[in-house]
ModelCIF file with pLDDT and N, C-alpha, C, O atoms, coordinates in Angstrom:
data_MODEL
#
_entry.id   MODEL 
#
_entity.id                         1 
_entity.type                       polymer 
_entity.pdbx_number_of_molecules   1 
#
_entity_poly.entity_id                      1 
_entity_poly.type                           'polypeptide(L)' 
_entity_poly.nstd_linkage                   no 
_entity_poly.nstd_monomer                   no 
_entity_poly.pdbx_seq_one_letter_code       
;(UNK)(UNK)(UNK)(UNK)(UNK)(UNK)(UNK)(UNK)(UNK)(UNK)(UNK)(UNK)(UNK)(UNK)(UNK)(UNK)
(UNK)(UNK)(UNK)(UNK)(UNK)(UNK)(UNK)(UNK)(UNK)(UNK)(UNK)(UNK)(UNK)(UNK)(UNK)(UNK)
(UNK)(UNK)(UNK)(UNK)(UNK)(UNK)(UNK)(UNK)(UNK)(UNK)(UNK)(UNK)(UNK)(UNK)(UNK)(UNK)
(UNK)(UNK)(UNK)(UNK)
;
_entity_poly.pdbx_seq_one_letter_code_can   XXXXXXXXXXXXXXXXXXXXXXXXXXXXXXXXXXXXXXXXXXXXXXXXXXXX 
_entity_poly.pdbx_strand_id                 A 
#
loop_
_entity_poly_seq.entity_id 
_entity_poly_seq.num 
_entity_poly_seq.mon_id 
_entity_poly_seq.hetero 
1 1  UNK n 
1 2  UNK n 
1 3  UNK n 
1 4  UNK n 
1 5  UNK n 
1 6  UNK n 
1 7  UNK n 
1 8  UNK n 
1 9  UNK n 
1 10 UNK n 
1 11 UNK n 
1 12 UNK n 
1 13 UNK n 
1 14 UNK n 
1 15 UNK n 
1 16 UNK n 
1 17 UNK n 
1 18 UNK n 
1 19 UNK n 
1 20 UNK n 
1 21 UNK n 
1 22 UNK n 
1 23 UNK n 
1 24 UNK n 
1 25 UNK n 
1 26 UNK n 
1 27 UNK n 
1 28 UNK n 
1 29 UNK n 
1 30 UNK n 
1 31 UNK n 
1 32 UNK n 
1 33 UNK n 
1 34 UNK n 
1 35 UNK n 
1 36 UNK n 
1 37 UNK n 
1 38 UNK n 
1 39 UNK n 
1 40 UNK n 
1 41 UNK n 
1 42 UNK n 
1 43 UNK n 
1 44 UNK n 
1 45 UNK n 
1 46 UNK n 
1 47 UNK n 
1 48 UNK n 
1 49 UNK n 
1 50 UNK n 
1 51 UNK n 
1 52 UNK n 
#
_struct_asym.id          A 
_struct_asym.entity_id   1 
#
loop_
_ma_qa_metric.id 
_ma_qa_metric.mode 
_ma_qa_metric.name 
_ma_qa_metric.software_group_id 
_ma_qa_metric.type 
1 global pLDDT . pLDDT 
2 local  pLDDT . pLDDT 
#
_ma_qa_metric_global.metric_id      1 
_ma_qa_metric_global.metric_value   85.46 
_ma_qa_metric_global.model_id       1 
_ma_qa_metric_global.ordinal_id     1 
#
loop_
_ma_qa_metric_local.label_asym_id 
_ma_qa_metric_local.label_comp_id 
_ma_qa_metric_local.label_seq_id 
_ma_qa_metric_local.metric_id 
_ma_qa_metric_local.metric_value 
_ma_qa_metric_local.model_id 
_ma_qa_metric_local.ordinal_id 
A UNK 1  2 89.00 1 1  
A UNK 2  2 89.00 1 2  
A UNK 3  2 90.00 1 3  
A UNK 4  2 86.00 1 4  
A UNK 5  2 83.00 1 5  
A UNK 6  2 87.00 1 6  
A UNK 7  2 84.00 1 7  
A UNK 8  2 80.00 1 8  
A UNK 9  2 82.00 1 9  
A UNK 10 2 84.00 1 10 
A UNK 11 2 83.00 1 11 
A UNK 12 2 76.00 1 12 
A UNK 13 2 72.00 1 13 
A UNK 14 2 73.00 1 14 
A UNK 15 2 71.00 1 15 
A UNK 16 2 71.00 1 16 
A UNK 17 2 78.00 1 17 
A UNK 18 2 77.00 1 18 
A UNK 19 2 73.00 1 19 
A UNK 20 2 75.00 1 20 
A UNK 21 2 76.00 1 21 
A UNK 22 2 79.00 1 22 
A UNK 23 2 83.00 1 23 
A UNK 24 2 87.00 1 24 
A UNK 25 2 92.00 1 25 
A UNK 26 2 93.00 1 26 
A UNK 27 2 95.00 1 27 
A UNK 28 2 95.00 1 28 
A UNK 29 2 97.00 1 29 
A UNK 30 2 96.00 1 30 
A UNK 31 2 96.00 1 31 
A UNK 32 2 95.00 1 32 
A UNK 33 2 93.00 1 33 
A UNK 34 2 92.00 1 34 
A UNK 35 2 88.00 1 35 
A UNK 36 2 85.00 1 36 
A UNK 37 2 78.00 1 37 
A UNK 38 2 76.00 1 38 
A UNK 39 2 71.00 1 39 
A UNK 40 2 73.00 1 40 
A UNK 41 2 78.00 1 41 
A UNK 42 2 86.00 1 42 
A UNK 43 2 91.00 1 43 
A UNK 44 2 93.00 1 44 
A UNK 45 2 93.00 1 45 
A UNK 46 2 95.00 1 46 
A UNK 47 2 96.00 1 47 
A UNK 48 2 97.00 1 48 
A UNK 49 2 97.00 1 49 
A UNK 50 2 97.00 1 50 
A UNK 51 2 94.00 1 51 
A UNK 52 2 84.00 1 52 
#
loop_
_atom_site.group_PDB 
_atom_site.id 
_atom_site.type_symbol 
_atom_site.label_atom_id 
_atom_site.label_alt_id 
_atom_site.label_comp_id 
_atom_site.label_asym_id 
_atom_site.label_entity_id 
_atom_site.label_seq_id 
_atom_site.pdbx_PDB_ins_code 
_atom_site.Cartn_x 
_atom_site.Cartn_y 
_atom_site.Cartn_z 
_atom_site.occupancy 
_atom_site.B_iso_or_equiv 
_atom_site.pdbx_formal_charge 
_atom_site.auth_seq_id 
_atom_site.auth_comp_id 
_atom_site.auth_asym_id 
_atom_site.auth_atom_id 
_atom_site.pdbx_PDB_model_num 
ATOM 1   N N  . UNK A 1 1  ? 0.818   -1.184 0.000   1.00 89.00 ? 1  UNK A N  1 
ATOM 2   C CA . UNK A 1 1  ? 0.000   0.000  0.000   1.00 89.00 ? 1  UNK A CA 1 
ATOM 3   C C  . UNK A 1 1  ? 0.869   1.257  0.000   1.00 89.00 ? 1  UNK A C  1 
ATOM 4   O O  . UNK A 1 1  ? 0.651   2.205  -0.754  1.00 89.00 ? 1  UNK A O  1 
ATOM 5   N N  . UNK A 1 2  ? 1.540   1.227  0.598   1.00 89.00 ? 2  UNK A N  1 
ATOM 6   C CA . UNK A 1 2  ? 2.727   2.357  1.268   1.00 89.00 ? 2  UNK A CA 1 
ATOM 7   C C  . UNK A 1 2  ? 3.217   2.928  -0.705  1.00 89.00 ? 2  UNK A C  1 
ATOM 8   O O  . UNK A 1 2  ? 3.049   4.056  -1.169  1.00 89.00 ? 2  UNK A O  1 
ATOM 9   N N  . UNK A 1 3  ? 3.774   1.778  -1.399  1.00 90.00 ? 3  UNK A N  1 
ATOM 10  C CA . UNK A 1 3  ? 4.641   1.615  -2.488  1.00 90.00 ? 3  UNK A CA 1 
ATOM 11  C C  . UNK A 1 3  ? 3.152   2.346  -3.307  1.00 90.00 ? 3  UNK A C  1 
ATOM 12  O O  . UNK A 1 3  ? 3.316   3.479  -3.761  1.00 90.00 ? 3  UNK A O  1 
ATOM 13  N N  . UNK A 1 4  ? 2.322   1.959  -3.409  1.00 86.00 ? 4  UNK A N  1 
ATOM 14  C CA . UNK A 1 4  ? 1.064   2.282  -4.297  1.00 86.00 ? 4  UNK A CA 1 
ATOM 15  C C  . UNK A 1 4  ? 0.707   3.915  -3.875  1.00 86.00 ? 4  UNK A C  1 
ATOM 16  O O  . UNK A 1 4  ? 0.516   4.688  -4.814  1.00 86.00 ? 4  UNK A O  1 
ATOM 17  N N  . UNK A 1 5  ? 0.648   4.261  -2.951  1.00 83.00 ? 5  UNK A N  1 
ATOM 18  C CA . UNK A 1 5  ? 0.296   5.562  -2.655  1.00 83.00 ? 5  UNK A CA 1 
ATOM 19  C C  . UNK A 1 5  ? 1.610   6.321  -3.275  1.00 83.00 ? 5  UNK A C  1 
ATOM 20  O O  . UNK A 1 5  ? 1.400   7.095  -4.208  1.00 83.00 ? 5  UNK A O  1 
ATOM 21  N N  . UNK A 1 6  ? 2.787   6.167  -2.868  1.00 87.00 ? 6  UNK A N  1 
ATOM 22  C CA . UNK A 1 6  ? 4.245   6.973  -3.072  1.00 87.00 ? 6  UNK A CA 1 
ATOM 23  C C  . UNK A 1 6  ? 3.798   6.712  -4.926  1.00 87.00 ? 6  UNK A C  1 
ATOM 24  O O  . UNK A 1 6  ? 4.446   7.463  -5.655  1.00 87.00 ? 6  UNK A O  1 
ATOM 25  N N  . UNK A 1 7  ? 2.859   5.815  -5.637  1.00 84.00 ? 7  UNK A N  1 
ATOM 26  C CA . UNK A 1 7  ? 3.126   5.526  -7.117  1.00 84.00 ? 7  UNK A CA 1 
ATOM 27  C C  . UNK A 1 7  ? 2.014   7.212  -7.593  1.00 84.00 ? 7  UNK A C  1 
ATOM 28  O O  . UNK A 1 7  ? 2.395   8.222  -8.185  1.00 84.00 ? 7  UNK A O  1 
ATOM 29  N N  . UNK A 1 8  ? 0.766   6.910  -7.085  1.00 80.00 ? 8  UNK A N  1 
ATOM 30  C CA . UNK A 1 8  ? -0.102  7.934  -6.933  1.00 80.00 ? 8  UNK A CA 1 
ATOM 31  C C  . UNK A 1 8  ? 0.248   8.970  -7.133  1.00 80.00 ? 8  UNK A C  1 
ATOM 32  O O  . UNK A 1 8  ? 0.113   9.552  -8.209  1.00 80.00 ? 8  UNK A O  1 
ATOM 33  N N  . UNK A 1 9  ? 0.914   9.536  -5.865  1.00 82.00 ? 9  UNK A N  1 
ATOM 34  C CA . UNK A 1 9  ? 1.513   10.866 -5.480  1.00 82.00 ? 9  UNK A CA 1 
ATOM 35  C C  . UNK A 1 9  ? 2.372   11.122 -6.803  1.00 82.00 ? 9  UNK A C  1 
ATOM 36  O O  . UNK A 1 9  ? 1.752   11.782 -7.637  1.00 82.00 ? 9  UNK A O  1 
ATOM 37  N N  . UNK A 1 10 ? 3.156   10.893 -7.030  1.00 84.00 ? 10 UNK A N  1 
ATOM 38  C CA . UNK A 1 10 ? 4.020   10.619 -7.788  1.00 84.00 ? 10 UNK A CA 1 
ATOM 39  C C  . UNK A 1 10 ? 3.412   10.914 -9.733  1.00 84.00 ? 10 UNK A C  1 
ATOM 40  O O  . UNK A 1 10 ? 4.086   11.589 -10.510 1.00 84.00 ? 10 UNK A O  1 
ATOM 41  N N  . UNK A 1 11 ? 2.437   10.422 -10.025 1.00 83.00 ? 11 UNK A N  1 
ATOM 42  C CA . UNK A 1 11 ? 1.678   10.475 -11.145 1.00 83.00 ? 11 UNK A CA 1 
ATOM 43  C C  . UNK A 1 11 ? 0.569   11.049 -11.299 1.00 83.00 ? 11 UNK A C  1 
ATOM 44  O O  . UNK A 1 11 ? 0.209   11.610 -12.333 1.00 83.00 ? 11 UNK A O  1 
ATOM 45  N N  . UNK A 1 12 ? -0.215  10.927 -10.023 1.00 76.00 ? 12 UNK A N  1 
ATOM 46  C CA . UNK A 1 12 ? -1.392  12.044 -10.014 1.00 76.00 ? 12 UNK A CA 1 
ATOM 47  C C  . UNK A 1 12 ? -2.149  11.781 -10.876 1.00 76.00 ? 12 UNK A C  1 
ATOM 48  O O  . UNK A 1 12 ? -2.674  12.815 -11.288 1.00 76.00 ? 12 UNK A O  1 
ATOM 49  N N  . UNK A 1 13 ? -2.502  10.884 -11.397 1.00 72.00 ? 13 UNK A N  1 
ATOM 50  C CA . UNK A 1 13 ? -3.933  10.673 -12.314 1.00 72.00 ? 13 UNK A CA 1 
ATOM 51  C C  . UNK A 1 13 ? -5.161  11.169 -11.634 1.00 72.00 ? 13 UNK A C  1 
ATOM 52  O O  . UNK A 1 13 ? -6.125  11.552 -12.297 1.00 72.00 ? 13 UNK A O  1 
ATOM 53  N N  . UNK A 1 14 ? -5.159  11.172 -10.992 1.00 73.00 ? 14 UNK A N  1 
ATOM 54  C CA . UNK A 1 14 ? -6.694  11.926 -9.947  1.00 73.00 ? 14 UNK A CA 1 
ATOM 55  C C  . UNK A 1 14 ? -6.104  12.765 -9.155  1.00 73.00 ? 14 UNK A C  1 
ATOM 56  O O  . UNK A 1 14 ? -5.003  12.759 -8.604  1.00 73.00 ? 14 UNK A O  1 
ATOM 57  N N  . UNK A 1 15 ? -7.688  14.076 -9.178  1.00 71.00 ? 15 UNK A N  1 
ATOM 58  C CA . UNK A 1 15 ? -7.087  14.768 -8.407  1.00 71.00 ? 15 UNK A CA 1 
ATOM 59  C C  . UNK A 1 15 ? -8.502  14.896 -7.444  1.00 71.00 ? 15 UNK A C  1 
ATOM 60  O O  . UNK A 1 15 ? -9.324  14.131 -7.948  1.00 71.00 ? 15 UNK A O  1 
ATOM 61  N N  . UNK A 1 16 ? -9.112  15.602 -6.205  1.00 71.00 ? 16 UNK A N  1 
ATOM 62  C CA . UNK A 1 16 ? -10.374 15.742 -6.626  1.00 71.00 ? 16 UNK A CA 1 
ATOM 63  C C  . UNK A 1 16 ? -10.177 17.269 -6.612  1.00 71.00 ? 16 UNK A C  1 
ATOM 64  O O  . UNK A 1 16 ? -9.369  18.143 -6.299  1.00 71.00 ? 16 UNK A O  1 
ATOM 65  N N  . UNK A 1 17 ? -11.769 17.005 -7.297  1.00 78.00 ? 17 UNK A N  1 
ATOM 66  C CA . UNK A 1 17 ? -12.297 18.594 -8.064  1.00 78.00 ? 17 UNK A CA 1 
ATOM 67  C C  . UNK A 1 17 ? -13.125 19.491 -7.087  1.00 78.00 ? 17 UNK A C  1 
ATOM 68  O O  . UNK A 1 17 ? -13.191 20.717 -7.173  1.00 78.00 ? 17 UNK A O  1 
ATOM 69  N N  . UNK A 1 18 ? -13.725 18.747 -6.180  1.00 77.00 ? 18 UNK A N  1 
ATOM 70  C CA . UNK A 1 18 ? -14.976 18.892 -5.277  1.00 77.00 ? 18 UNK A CA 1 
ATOM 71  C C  . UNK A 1 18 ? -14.932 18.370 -3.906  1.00 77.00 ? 18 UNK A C  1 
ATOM 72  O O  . UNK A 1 18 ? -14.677 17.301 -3.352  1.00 77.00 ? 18 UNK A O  1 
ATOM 73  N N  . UNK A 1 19 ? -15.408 19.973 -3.476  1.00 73.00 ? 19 UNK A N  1 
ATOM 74  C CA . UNK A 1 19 ? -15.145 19.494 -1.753  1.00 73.00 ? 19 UNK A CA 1 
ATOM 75  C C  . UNK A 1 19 ? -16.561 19.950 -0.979  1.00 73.00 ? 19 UNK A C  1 
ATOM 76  O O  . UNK A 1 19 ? -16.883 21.094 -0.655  1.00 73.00 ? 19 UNK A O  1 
ATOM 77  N N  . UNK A 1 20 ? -17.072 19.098 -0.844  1.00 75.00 ? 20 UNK A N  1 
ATOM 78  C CA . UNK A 1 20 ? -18.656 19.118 -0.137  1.00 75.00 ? 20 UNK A CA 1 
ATOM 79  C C  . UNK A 1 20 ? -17.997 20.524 0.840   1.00 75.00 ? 20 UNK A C  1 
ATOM 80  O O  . UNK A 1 20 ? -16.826 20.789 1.109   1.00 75.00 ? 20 UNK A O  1 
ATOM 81  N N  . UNK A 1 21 ? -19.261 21.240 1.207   1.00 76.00 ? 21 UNK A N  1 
ATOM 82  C CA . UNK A 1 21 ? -19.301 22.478 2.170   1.00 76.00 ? 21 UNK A CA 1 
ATOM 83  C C  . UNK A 1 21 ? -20.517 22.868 2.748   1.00 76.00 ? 21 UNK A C  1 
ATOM 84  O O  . UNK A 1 21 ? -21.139 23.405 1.831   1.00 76.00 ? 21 UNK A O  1 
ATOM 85  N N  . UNK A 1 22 ? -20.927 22.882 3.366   1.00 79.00 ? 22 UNK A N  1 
ATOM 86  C CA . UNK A 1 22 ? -22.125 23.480 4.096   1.00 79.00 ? 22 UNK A CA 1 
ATOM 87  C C  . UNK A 1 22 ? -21.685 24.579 5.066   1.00 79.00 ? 22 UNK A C  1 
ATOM 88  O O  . UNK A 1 22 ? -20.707 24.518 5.812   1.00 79.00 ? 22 UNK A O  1 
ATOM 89  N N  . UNK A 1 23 ? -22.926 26.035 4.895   1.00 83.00 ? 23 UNK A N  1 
ATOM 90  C CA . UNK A 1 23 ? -22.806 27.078 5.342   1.00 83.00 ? 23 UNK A CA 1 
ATOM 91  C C  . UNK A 1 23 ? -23.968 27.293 6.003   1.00 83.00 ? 23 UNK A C  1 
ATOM 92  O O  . UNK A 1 23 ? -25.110 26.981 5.666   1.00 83.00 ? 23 UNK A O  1 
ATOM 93  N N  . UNK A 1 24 ? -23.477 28.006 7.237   1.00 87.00 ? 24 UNK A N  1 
ATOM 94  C CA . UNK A 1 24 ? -24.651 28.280 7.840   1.00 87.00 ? 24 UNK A CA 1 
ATOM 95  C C  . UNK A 1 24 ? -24.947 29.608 8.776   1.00 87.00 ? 24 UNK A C  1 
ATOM 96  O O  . UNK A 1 24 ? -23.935 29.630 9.476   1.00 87.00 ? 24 UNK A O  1 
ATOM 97  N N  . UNK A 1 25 ? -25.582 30.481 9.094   1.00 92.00 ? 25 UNK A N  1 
ATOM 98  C CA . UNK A 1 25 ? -26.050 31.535 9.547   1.00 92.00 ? 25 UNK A CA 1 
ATOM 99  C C  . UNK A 1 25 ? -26.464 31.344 10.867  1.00 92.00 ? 25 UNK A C  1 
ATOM 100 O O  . UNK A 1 25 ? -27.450 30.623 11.021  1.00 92.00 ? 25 UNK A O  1 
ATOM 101 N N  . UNK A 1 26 ? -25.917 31.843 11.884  1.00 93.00 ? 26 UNK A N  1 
ATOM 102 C CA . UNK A 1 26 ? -26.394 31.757 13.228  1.00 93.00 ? 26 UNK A CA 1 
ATOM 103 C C  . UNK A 1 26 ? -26.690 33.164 14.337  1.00 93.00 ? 26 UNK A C  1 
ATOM 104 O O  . UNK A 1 26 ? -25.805 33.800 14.909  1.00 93.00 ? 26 UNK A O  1 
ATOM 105 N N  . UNK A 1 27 ? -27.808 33.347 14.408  1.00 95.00 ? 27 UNK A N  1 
ATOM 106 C CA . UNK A 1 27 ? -28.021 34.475 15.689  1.00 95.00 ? 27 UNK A CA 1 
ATOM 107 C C  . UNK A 1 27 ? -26.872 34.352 16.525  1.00 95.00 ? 27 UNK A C  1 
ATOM 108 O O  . UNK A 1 27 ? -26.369 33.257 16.777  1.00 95.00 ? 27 UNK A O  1 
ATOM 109 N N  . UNK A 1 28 ? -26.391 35.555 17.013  1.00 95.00 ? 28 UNK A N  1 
ATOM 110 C CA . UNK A 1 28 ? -25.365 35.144 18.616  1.00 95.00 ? 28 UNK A CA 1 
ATOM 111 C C  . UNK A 1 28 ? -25.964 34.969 19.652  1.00 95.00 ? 28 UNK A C  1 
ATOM 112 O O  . UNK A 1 28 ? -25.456 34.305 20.556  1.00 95.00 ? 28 UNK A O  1 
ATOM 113 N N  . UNK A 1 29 ? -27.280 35.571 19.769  1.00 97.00 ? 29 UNK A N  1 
ATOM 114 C CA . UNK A 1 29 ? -27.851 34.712 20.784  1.00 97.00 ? 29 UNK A CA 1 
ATOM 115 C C  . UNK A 1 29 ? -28.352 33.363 21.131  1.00 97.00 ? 29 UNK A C  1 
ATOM 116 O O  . UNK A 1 29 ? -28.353 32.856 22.253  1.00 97.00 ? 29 UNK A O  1 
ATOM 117 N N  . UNK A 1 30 ? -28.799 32.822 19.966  1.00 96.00 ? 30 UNK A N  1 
ATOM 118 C CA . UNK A 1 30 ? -28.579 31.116 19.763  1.00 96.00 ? 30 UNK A CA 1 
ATOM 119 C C  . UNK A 1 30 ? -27.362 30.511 20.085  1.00 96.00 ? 30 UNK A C  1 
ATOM 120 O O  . UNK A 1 30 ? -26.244 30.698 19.607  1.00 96.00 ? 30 UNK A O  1 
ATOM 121 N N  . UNK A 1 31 ? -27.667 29.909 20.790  1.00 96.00 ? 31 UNK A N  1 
ATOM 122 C CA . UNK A 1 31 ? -26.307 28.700 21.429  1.00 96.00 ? 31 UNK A CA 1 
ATOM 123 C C  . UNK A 1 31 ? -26.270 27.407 21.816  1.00 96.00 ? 31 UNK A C  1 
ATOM 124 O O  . UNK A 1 31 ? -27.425 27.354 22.240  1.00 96.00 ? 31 UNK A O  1 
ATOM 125 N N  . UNK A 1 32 ? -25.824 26.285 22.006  1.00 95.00 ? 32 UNK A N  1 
ATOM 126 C CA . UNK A 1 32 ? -25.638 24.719 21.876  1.00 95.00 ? 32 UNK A CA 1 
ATOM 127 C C  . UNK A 1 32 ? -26.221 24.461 20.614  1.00 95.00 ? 32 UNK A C  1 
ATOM 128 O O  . UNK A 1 32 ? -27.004 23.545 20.864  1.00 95.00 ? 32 UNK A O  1 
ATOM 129 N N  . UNK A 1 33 ? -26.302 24.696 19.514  1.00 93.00 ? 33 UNK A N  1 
ATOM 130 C CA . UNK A 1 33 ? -26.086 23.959 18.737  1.00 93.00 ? 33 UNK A CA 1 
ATOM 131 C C  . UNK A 1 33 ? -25.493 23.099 18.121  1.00 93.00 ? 33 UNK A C  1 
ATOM 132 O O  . UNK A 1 33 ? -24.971 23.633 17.142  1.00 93.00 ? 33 UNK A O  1 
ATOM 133 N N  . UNK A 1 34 ? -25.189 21.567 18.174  1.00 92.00 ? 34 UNK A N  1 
ATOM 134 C CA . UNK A 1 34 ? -24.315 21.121 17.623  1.00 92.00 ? 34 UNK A CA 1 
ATOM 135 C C  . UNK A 1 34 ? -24.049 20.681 16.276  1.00 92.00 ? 34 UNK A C  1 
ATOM 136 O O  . UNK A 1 34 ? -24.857 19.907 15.762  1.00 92.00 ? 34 UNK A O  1 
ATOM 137 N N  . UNK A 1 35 ? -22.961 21.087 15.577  1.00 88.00 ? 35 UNK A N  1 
ATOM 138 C CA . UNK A 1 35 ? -22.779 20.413 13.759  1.00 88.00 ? 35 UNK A CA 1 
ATOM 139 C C  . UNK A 1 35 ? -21.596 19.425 13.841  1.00 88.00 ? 35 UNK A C  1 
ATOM 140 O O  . UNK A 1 35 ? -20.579 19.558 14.522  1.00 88.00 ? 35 UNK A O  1 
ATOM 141 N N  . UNK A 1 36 ? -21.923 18.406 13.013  1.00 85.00 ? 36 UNK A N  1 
ATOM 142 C CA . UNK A 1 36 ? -21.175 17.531 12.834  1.00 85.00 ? 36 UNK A CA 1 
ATOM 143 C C  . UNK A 1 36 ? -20.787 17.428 11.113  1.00 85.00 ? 36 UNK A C  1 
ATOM 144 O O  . UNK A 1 36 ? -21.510 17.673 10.148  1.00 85.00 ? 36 UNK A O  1 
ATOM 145 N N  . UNK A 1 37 ? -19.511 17.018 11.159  1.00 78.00 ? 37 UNK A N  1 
ATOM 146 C CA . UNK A 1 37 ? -18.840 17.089 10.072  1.00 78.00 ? 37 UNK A CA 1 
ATOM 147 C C  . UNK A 1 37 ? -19.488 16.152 8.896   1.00 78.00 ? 37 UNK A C  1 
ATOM 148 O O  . UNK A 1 37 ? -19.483 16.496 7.714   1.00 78.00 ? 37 UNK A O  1 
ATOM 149 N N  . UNK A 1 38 ? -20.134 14.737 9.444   1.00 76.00 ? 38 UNK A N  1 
ATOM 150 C CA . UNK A 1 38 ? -20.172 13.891 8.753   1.00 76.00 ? 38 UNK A CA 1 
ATOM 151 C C  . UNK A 1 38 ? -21.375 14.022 9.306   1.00 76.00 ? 38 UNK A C  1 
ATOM 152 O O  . UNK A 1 38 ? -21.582 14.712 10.304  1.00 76.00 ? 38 UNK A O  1 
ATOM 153 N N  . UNK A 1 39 ? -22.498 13.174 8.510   1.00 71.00 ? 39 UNK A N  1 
ATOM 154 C CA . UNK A 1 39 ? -24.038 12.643 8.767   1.00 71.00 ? 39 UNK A CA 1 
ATOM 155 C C  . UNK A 1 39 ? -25.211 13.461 9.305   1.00 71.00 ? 39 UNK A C  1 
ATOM 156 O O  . UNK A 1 39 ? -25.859 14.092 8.471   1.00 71.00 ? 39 UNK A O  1 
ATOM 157 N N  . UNK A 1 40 ? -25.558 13.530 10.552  1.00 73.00 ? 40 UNK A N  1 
ATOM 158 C CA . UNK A 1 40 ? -26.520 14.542 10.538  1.00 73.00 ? 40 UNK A CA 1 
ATOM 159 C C  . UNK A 1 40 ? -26.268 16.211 10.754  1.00 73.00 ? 40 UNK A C  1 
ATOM 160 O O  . UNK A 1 40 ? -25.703 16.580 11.783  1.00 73.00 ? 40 UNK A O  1 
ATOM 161 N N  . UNK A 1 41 ? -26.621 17.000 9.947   1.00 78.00 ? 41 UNK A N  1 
ATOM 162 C CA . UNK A 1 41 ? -25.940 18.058 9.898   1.00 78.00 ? 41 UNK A CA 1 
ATOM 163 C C  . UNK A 1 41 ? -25.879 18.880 11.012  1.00 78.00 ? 41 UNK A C  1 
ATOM 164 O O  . UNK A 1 41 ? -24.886 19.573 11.233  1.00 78.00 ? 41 UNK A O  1 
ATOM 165 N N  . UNK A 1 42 ? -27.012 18.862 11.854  1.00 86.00 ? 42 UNK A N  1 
ATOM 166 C CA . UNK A 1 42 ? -27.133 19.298 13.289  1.00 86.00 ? 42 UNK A CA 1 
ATOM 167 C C  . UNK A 1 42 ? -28.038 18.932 13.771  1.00 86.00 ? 42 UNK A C  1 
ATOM 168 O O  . UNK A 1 42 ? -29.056 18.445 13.279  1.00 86.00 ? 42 UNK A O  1 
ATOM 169 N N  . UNK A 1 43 ? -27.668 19.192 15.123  1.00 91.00 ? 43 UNK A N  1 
ATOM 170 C CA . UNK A 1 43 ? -28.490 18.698 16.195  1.00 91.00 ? 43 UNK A CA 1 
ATOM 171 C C  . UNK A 1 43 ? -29.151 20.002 17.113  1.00 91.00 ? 43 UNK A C  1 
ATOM 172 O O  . UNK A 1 43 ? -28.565 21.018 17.487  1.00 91.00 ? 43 UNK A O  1 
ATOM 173 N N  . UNK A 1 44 ? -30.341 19.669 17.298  1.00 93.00 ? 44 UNK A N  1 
ATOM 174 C CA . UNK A 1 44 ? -30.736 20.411 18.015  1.00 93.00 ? 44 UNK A CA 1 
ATOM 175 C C  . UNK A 1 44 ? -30.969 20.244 19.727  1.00 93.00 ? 44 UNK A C  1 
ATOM 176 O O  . UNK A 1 44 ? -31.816 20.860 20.374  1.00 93.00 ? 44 UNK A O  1 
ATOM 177 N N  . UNK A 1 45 ? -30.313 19.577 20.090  1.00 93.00 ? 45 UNK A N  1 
ATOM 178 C CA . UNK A 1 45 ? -31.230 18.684 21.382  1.00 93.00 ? 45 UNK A CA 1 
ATOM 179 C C  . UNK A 1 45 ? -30.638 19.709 22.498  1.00 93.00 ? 45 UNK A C  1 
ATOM 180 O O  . UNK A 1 45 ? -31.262 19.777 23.557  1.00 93.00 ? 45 UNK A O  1 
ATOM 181 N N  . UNK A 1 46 ? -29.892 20.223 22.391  1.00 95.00 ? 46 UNK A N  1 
ATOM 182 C CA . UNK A 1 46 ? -28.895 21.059 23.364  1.00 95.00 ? 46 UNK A CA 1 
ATOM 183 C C  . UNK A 1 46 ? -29.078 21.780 23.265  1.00 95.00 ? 46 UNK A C  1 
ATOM 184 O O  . UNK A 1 46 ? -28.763 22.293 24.339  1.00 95.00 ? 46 UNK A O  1 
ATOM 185 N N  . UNK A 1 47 ? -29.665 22.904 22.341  1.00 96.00 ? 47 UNK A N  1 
ATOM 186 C CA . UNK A 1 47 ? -29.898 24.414 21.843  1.00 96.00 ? 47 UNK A CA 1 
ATOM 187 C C  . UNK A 1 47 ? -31.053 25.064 22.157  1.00 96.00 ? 47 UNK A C  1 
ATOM 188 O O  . UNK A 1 47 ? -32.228 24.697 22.150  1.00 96.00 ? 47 UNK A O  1 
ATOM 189 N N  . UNK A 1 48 ? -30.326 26.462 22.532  1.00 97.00 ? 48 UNK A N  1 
ATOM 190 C CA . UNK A 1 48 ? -31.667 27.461 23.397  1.00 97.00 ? 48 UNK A CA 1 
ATOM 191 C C  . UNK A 1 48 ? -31.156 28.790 23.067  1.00 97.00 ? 48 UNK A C  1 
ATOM 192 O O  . UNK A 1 48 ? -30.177 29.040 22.364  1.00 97.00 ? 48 UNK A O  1 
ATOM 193 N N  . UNK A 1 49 ? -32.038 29.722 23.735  1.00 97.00 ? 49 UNK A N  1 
ATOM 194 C CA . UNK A 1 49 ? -31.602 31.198 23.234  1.00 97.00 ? 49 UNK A CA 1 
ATOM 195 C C  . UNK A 1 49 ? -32.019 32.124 24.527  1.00 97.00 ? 49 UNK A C  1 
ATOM 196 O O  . UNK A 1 49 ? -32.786 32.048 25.486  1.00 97.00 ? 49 UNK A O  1 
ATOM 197 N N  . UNK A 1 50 ? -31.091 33.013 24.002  1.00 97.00 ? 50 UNK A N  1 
ATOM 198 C CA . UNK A 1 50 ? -30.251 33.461 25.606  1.00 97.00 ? 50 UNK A CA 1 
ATOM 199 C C  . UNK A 1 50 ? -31.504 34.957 25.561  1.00 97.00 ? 50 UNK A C  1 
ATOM 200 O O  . UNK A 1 50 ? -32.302 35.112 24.637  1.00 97.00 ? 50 UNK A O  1 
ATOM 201 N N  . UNK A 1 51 ? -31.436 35.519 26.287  1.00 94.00 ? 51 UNK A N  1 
ATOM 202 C CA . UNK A 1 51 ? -32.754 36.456 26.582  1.00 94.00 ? 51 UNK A CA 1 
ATOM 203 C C  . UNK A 1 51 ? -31.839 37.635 25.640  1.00 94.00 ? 51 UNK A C  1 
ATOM 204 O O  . UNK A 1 51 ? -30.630 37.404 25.615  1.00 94.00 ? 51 UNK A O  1 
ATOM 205 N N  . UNK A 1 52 ? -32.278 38.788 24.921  1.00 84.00 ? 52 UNK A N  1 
ATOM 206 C CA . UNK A 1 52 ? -32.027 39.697 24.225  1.00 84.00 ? 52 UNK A CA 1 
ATOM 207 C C  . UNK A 1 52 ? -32.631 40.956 23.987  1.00 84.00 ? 52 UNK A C  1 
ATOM 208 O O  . UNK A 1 52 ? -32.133 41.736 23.175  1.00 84.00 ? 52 UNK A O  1 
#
């Protein structure tokens, strides 16, 4: 594997083109929200909002 990757690197037939991104907008008074990198995009179970 080691030898196959150093072949890769090396020749670069692929590159990628595309990098997933998600953006998002948040009040500062909203807080615990949690985002996760992978699978569900957030969670709400922790999140509340602070008096304003």
């Amino acid at each position: 594997m080691l030898e196959a990757e150093k072949l890769l690197m090396e020749e670069m037939p692929i590159a990628p083109t595309y990098f997933r991104a998600r953006n998002f907008l948040q009040k500062p008074y909203v807080k615990g929200i949690a985002r996760f990198p992978v699978g569900v995009s957030s969670e709400y179970k922790w999140a509340y909002i602070l008096e304003h």
